[in-house]
N, C-alpha and C positions, 0 to 999 in steps of 0.2 A: 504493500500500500504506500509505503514510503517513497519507492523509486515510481509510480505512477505519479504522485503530488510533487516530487521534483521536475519531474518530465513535464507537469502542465506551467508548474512556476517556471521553468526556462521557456513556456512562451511568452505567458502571461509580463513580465517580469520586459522584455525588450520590447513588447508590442505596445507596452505601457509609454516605457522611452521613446520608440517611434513616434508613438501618438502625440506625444509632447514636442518631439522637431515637426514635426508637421505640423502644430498649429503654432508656434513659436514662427514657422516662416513662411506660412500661408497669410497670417495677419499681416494688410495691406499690400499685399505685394504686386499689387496693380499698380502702384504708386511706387515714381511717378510716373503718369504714362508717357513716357515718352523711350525712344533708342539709350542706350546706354553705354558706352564704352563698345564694345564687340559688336553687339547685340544689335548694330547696325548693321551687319553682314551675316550674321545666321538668324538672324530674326525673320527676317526680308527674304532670304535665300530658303527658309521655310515657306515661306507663304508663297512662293513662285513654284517652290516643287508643288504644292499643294493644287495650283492653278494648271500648269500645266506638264508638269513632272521633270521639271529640270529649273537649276537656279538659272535667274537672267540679272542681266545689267540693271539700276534703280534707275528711273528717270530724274531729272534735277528736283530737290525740293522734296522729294521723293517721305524724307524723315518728318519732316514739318504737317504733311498734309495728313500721316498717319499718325500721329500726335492729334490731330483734328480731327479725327475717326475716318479719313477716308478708307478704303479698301481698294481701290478699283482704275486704271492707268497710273498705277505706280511702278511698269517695267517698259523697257523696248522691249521689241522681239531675239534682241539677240543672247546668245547664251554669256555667260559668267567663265571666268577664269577663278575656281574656288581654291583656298589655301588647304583645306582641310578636307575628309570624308564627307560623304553623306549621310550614317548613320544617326550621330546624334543630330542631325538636321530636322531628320525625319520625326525624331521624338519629340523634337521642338514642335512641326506641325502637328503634329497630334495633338496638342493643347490648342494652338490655333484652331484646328478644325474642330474641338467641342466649343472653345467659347472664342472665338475671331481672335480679329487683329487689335488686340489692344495689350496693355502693360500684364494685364492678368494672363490674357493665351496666350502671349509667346514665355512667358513664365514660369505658370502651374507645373508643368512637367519637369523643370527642374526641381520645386518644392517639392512633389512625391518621390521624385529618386532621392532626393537628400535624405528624407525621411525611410525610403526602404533601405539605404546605407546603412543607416543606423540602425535598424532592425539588421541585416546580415551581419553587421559588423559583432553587434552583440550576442547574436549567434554564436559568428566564428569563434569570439574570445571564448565563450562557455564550453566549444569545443575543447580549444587549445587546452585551456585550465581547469576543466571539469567544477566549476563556479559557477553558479548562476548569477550571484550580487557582480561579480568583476565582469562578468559578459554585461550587464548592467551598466554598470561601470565606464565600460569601455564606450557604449551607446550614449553615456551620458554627457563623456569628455567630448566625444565627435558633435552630441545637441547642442553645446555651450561656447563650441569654437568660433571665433567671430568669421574665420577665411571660410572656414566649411557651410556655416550660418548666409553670407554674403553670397558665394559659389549655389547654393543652394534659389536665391532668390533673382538669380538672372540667367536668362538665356545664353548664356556660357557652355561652351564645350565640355569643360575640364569636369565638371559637378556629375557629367553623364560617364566620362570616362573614370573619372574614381565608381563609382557605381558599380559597373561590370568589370573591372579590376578584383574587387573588393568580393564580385558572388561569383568570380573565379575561381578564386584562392580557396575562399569556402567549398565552393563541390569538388576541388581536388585536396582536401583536409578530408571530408567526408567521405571520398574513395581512398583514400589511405586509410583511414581508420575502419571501412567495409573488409578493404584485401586484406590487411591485418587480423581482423577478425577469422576472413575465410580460412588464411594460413595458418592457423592456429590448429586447423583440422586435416587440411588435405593441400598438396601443392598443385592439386587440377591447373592448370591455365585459363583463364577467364578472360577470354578478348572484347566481347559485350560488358561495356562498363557503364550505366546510366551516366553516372556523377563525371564520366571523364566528357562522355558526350555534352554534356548539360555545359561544361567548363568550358568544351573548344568553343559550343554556341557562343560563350561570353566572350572570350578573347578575342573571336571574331566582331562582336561588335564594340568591345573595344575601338581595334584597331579600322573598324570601320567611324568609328568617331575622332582617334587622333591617330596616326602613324605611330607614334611614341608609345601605342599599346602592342607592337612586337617586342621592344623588349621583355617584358614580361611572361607573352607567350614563349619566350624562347629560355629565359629562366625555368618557367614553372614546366616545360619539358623535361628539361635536365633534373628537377628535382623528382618526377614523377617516377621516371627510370632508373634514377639512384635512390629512391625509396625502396622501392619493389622488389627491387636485386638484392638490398642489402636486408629484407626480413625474407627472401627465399635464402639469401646465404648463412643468415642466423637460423633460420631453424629447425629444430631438432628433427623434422620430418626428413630435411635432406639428407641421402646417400653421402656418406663423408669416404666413401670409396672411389665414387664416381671422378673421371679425372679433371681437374680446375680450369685448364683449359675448355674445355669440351663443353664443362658445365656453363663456364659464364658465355661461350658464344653462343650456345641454344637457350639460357635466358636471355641474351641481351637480343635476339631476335625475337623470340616471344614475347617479351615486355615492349621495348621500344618500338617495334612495328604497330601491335592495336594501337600505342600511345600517340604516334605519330600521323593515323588514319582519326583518331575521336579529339585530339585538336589541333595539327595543323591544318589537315584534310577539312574537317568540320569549319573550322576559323577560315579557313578560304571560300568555300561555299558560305558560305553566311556574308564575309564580305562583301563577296560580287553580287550577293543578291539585294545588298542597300544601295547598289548603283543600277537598279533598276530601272529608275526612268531615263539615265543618263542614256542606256546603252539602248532602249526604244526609241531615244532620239538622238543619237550618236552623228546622224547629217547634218544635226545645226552646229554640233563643236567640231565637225571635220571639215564644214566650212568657213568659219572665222579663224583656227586654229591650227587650220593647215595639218590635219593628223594625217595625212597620204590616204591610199584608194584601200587599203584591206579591209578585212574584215573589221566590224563593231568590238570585237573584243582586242584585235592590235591595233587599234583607234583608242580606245579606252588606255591600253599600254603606252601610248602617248602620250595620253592627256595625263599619264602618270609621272611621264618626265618632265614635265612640263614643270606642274609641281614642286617638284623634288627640286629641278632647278632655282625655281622661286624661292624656297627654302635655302638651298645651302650655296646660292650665286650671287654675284657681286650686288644686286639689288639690296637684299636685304643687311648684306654684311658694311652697306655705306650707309644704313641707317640708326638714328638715335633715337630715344624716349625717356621724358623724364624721369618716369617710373619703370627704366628698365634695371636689373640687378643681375650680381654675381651668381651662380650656384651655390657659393658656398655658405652664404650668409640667407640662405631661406628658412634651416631652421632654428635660425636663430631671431626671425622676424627683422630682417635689417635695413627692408626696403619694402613697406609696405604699398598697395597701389590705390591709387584714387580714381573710382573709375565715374563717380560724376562731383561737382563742388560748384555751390551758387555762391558767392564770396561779396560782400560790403552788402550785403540785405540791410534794410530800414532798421532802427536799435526796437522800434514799434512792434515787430514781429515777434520778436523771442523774449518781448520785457528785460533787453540788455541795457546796462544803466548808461552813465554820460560817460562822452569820449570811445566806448565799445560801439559794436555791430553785430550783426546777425550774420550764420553762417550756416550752408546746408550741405552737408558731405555725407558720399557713402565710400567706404574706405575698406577694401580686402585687407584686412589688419587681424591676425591669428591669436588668440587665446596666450597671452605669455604666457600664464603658468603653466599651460597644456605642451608649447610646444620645447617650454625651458627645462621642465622636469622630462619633457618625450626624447629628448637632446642626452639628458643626461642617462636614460634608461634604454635608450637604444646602445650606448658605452657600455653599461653594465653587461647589457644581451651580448653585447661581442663577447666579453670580458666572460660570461657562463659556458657563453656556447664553445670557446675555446677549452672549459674547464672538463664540460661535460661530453661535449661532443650533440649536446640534443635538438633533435631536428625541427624542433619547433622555435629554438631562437635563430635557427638554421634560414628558417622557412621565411621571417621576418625581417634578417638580415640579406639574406639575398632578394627580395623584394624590394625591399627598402635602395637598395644598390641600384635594379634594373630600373628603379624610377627617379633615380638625381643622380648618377654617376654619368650618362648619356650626354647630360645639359651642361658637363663641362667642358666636350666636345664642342659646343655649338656657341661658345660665350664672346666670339665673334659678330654678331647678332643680336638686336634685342629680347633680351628673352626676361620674361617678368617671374615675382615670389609667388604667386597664384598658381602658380606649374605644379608648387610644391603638396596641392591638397590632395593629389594622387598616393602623396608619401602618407599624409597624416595615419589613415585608418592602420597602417603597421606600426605607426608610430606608439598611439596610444596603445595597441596590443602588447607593445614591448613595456607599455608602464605595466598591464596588470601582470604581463608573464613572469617581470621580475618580482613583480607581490607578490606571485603566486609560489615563488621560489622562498622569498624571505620570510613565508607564514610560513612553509613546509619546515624549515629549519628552527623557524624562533621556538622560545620557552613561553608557557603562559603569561608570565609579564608581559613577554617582548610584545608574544601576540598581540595585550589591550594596548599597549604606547600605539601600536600598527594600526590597529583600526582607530584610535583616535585621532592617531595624524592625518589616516586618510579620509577621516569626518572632518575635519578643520582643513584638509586641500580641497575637500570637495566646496565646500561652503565658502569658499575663499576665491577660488575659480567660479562657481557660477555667481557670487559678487561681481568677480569682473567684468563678466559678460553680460550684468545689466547695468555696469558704470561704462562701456566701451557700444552699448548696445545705440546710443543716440547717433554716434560715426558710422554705425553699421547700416543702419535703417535708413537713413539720410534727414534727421528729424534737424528743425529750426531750434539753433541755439546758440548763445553768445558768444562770440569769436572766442573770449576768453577763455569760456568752457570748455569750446575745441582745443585752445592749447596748452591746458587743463591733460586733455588725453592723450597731446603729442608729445611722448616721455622723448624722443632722441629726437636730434636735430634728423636723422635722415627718415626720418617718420613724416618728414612736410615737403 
């Protein structure tokens, strides 16, 4: 009876916390209506697939007029040169298409995925650590974060690519902990994997939302085949006669092969299939864009160099942004981004006294105590996983790796801290993993000091994030009080 009432508290328990990021970032998030930072080029480029199945050029004026509820001669006919997939585009219309073009429907759909984050996230933690309160936990760091908070309430890419990042990781945790199971009894081969299937789905839309979601497909490959091999070589069922050679070439074909058909196989078919409408209308980008006479799919393989070109060619590498930053200093919050700011408002607006003014910012600006203690606890996780070898700090540290090590490469380029909320969901996993180490060890004392401390970071951290929450939202407030919240000069 006991392990039934735990099993329904590990739903109950996250869908709670979910519930809580979803109404936390649904309130107002229509406001204000208008383009926002990015949101000017996937916002638009949804409502044009939605129209005619492929993004197009905006006409002039284009943002002013849907601010003014127009819908309707806001494209030419000709096609878009886009930076990015078409996957998370598509999500984006899907809110358009329940409630139009306004601040709420190109929105809403990032709000529910921010909010099912956090339900898988706290999930996956309860997996890692067999906790329910820290799977909790973990859901509640990610509700409280002001970058993930912000990412969550705009038509932004990155908010859909943590998303499916994040319910990756998860169903290839829960096929490891399934095969683990089965090998406990029998070393059958098991090439039909639900949870592996279910994973490549995601990787592929991942990378069908940013390019930068191969890296991790190609991590979480390697981990999936150096799982499998290493509890077929651990256990007691295997022949320890059979010769080492022999053995590990006929597993590492029997493993690697289903793993490489259920998600890179799967992650490619999934991709090409978000580029759906491109490829039913592949004549209008072969005509502006010069893709030569083949086939629609080596037409598409151009529009991919195209791209990639854009990306890593002297265009973007000669340009600057005030809010652009290092890799290294993302999690440390060192270069937060402003992605709208009304500045010298009436002092009448926000009841700012004499000599002050009114000020309206919304600011991708991260939870310092979340990402300062996640800084310090991702160290720690190195620091175990070398002690222990266990593949669960294992699993966080090489994640964590395949989503900020990449962007050092590219710092040539603008590239912004908002990159970084791809990282955060392993981040905070590495704060409860190492709780989940330091209660395994401590003495009954140590244990109350431990949970006291981490009642007094909890309450301490979601103070912050309703003293940082006016920057977040983009609420009218007294310059002062904005610089009030700007602790470091490269915070402005």
């Amino acid at each position: 009876m006991r392990r039934v009432d735990e099993r329904v508290w590990g739903w109950i328990g996250p869908l709670g916390v979910a519930l809580l990021a979803f109404v936390t970032r649904v309130w107002h998030v229509g406001s204000p209506n208008r383009l926002l930072f990015d949101e000017t080029y996937y916002a638009k480029h949804a409502w044009s697939m939605l129209e005619v199945g492929y993004a197009r050029d905006a006409t002039d004026g284009a943002n002013a007029r849907i601010a003014d509820g127009e819908t309707t001669r806001l494209f030419t006919d000709l096609p878009t040169q886009v930076a990015h997939p078409e996957g998370g585009k598509w999500m984006i219309a899907l809110g358009e298409h329940i409630f139009g073009l306004d601040g709420f429907g190109w929105r809403i759909s990032a709000v529910v995925v921010g909010a099912l984050t956090v339900l898988v996230l706290a999930r996956l933690v309860r997996r890692l650590t067999g906790s329910t309160w820290l799977g909790c936990l973990a859901g509640l760091l990610l509700c409280v974060d002001g970058l993930h908070f912000v990412m969550s309430r705009l038509a932004l890419l990155d908010g859909f690519l943590t998303f499916w990042i994040v319910s990756a990781v998860a169903c290839l945790v829960a096929d490891r902990d399934r095969i683990a199971h089965h090998l406990e009894t029998s070393l059958r081969w098991r090439p039909l994997r639900p949870w592996q299937l279910l994973a490549g789905v995601c990787c592929g839309m991942a990378i069908a939302t940013k390019w930068s979601g191969l890296f991790p497909l190609a991590v979480a490959g390697l981990l999936v085949v150096g799982w499998e091999l290493l509890l077929r070589w651990r256990s007691p069922l295997r022949d320890p006669e059979a010769p080492r050679a022999a053995w590990w070439g006929r597993a590492l074909l029997f493993v690697a092969g289903p793993a490489f058909v259920s998600l890179v196989l799967v992650a490619l078919v999934v991709y090409v299939a978000t580029w759906t409408g491109w490829l039913v209308h592949h004549e209008v980008y072969a005509a502006r864009f010069d893709l030569g006479d083949g086939n629609r799919f080596s037409q598409l393989w151009q529009f991919h160099l195209l791209d990639y070109q854009f990306h890593t060619g002297e265009y973007l590498s000669e340009q600057t942004h005030p809010y652009q930053s290092d890799a290294w200093g993302w999690t440390i919050l060192s270069r937060p981004v402003a992605v709208d700011a009304q500045n010298d408002l009436p002092a009448a607006m926000c009841g700012a006294g004499r000599g002050d003014s009114c000020i309206r910012v919304i600011t991708l600006l991260g939870n310092p105590l979340v990402w300062w203690l996640g800084s310090a606890a991702v160290v720690a996780s190195a620091a175990m996983w070398v002690w222990e070898r266990s593949w669960k700090h294992g699993l966080l540290l090489a994640m964590i790796a395949a989503l900020w090590l990449p962007w050092f490469r590219f710092d040539d380029r603008p590239i912004f801290s908002f990159y970084a909320v791809t990282m955060l969901p392993f981040i905070i996993a590495a704060i409860c993993l190492v709780l989940r180490d330091v209660w395994d060890t401590a003495g009954p004392l140590a244990r109350r000091v431990l949970v006291g401390g981490v009642l007094a970071y909890v309450v301490v951290t979601v103070g912050l994030f309703w003293w940082f929450h006016p920057i977040l939202t983009g609420e009218t407030m007294p310059r002062s009080a904005w610089e009030a919240r700007m602790w470091f000069r490269s915070w402005i």
